[in-house]
N, C-alpha and C positions, 0 to 999 in steps of 0.2 A: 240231139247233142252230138259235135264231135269226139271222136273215139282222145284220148290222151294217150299218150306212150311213152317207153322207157327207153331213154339213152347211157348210155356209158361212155365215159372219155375216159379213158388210162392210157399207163405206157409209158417208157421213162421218159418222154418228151418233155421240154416246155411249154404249157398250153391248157392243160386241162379247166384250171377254175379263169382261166381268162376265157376259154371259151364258153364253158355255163354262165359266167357275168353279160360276155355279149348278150347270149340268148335271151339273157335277164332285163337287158336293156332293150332288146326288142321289141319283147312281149310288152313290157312296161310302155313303150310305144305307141304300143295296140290296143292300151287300156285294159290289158292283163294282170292282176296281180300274180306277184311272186313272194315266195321265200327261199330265204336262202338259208338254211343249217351249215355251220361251221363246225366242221368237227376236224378234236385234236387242233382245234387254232384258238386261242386267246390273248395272242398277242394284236397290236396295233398290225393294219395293213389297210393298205389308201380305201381301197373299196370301201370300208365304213365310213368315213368320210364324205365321200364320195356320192355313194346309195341314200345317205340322208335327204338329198336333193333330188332325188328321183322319186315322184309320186308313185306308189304302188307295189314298192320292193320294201318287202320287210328283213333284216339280217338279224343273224343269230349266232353265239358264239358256244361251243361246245367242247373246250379244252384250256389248256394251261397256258398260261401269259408268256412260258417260255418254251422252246423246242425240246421235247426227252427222243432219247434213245430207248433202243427197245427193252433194252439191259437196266432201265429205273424204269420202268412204267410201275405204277403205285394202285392200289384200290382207288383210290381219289380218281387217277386217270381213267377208269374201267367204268365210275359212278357218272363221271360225266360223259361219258359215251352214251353210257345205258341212257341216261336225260336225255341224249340229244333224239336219241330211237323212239324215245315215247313223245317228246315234244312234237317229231314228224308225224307221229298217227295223231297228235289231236289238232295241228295243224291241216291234215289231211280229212279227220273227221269234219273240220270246222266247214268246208266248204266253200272260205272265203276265197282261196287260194286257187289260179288255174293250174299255176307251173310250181313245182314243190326239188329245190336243188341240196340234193345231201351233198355236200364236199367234203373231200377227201375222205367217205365212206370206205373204198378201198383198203386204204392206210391202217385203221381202225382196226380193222382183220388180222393185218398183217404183223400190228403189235401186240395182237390178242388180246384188245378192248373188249369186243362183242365178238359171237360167233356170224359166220358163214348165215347159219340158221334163222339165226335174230334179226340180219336185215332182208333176207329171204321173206322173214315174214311181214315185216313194214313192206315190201314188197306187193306183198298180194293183198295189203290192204287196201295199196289203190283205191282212188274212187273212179269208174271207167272215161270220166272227163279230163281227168287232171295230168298234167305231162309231167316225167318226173324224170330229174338228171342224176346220176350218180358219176361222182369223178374221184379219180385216187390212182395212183399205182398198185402194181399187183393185183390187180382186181381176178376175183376166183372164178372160175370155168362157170360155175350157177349164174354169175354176174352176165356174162357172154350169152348164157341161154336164155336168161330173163329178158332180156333187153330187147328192143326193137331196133335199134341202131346202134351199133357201137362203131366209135372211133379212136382207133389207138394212135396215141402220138409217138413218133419213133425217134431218138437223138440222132441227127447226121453228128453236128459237134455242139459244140455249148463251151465258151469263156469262161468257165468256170473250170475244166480239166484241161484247157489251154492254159489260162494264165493267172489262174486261182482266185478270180474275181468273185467276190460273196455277192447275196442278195444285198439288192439296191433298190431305195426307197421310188415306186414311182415304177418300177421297172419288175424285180421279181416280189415286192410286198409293198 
């Protein structure tokens, strides 16, 4: 069996879940299944759409329909973390899966959904075949050493602090 390994994308860059989606589509190429765990997203974004049409990629949504700040996060937001941590170990036990994408795992941390700890340990549940992505900003130093490859995205500049352009459909959701 090939060894599977852990990638990280962070960084305040633009890029992070478009890059695990590529990957997504790759693998899915290659007659790979994939999941994808959404966390801290419940809103609409093209990808579900999208991935319906892609044989092989299953998505999954682990958050609230609208965007919170860190200053409302609620028990409800922290419940659906905790799901989406346990949904990724029985996904992972399942064996159906080659490539297993937590998104915006990072994030999660950083609003104090779950600890550091908690995905540390979905972590070493691995199974030694299965690649697994994690992406999010502020991703914590354990994240860096866990990982096999990290790639940080870094902002040169971004239209959005130029000329206050929001997310657009197609484009950033």
């Amino acid at each position: 069996m090939d060894k599977g390994y852990i990638h990280l994308y962070t960084g305040d860059g633009k890029g992070k879940t478009t890059a695990a989606l590529g990957l997504a589509l790759r693998a899915a190429g290659h007659g790979k299944r994939v999941f994808i765990g959404q966390f801290m997203k419940g809103q609409y974004y093209g990808e579900l759409t999208s991935l319906k049409f892609v044989p092989g990629i299953d998505i999954e949504q682990f958050g609230d329909e609208g965007c919170i700040r860190k200053e409302e996060v609620t028990s409800l937001h922290r419940e659906h973390a905790r799901n989406g941590l346990k949904r990724i170990c029985q996904v992972m036990e399942s064996g159906e899966y080659q490539i297993v994408i937590m998104d915006e795992i990072s994030v999660t941390i950083w609003f104090e959904l779950v600890t550091t700890n908690d995905v540390l340990k979905v972590i070493k549940k691995k199974p030694f075949d299965t690649e697994l992505i994690l992406t999010g900003r502020r991703a914590p130093k354990e994240f860096f050493d866990a990982a096999d490859l990290v790639t940080e995205m870094k902002e040169i500049k971004h239209y959005y602090n130029i000329h206050g352009i929001l997310a657009r459909d197609g484009i950033e959701r």
